[in-house]
C-alpha positions in Angstrom: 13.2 -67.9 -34.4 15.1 -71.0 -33.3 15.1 -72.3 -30.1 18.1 -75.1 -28.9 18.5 -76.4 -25.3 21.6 -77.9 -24.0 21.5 -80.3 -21.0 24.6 -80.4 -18.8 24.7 -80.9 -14.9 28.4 -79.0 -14.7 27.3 -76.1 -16.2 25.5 -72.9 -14.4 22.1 -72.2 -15.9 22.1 -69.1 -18.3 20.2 -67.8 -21.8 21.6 -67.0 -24.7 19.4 -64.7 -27.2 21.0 -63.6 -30.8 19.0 -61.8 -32.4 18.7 -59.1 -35.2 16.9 -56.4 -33.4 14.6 -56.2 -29.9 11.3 -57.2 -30.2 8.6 -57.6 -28.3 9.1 -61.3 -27.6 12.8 -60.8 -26.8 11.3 -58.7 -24.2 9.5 -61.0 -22.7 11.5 -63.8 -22.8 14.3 -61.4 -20.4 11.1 -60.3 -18.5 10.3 -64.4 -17.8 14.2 -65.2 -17.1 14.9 -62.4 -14.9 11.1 -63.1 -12.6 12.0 -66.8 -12.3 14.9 -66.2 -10.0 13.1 -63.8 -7.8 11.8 -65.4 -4.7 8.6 -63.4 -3.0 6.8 -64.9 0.4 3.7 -63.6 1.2 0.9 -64.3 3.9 -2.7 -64.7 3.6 -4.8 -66.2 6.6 -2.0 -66.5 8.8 -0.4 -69.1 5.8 2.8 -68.3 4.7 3.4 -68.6 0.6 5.6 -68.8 -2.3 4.6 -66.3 -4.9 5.8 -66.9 -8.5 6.0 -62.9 -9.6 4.3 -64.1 -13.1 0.6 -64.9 -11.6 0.9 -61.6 -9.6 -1.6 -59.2 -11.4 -0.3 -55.7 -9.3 1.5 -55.0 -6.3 -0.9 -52.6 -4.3 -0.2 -50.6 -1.0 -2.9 -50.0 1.5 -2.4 -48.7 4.7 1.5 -48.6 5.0 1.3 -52.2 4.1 2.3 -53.9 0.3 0.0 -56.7 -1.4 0.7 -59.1 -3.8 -2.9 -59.1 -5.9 -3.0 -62.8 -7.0 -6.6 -63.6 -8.7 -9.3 -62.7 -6.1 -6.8 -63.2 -3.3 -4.3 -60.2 -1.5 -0.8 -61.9 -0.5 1.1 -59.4 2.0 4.7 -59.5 1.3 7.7 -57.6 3.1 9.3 -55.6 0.6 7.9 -52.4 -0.5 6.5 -51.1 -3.8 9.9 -48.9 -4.1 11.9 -52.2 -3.7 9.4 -53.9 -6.4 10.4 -51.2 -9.1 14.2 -51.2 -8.3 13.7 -55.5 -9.6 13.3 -54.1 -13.3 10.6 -56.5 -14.1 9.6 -55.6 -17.7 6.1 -57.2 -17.2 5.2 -54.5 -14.6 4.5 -50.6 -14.8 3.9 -48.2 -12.5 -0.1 -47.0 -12.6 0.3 -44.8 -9.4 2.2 -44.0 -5.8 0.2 -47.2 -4.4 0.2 -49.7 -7.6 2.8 -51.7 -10.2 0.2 -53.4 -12.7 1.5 -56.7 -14.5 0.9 -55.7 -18.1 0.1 -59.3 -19.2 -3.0 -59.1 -16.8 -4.5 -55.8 -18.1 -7.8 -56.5 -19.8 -8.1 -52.9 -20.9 -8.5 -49.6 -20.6 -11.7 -46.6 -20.0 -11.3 -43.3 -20.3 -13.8 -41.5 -17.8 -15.4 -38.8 -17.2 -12.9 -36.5 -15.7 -10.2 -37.8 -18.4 -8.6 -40.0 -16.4 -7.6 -43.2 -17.7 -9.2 -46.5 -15.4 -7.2 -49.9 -15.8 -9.4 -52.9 -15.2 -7.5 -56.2 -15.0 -8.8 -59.6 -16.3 -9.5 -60.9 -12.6 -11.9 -57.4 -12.7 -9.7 -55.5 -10.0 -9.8 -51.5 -11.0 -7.6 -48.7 -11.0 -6.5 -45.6 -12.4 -3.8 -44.4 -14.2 -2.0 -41.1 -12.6 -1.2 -38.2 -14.8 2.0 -38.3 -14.3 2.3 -41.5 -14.6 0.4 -41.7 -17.7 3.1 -41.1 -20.4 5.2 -43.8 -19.5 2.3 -45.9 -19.1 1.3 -45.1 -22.9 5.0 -45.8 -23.9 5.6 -49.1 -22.3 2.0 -50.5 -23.8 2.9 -49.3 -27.0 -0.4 -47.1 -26.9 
């Protein structure tokens, strides 16, 4: 694949892919474009932040309230996990009612037990997969 970038202060910033077929990549690239222009506050400790949607690893919701799980840290943001889905990131998927996992941050998955499916993230957060959530879930990780 080829990659060109043009320079020029008149013009409005845009991508331009050509490309045979979608691929995984092509994906991504969209996924990366289209999470750069979405601007996210949260608060943690009374400090009020920037979040870049990329180093999110899920959006959780606990107690009528919605998190932004960043690392080892929970960022609570305004919007809620309904008005998450409706951005159409690619990079996330919906695990359950309360959680929209950013698949780039899944370490991996463990069946248990009771046949559920339990995600566990690379910053060692866990949660589980709903059943009816779990087809789509399959699909969109290629599994």
């Amino acid at each position: 694949m080829k990659c060109y970038t043009y320079i020029e202060e008149t013009e409005e910033e845009k991508v331009l892919i050509y490309a045979k077929e979608r691929t995984k990549l092509i994906d991504d690239i969209e996924s990366l474009v289209i999470s750069s222009d979405i601007d996210l506050t949260g608060t943690y400790n009374e400090e009020i932040v920037k979040i870049n949607v990329n180093d999110v690893v899920c959006f959780i919701s606990e107690n009528n309230k919605v998190f932004a799980l960043i690392n080892d840290k929970k960022y609570q943001i305004r919007q809620r996990l309904y008005q998450i889905e409706e951005m159409n990131l690619n990079a996330f998927i919906k695990l359950n009612q309360s959680c929209l996992a950013n698949k780039n941050k899944i370490k991996k998955f463990e069946s248990t037990i009771g046949g559920a499916l339990k995600v566990i993230f690379k910053n060692g957060y866990i949660d589980y997969i709903s059943r009816r959530e779990l087809k789509s879930v399959k699909q969109r990780m290629g599994i």
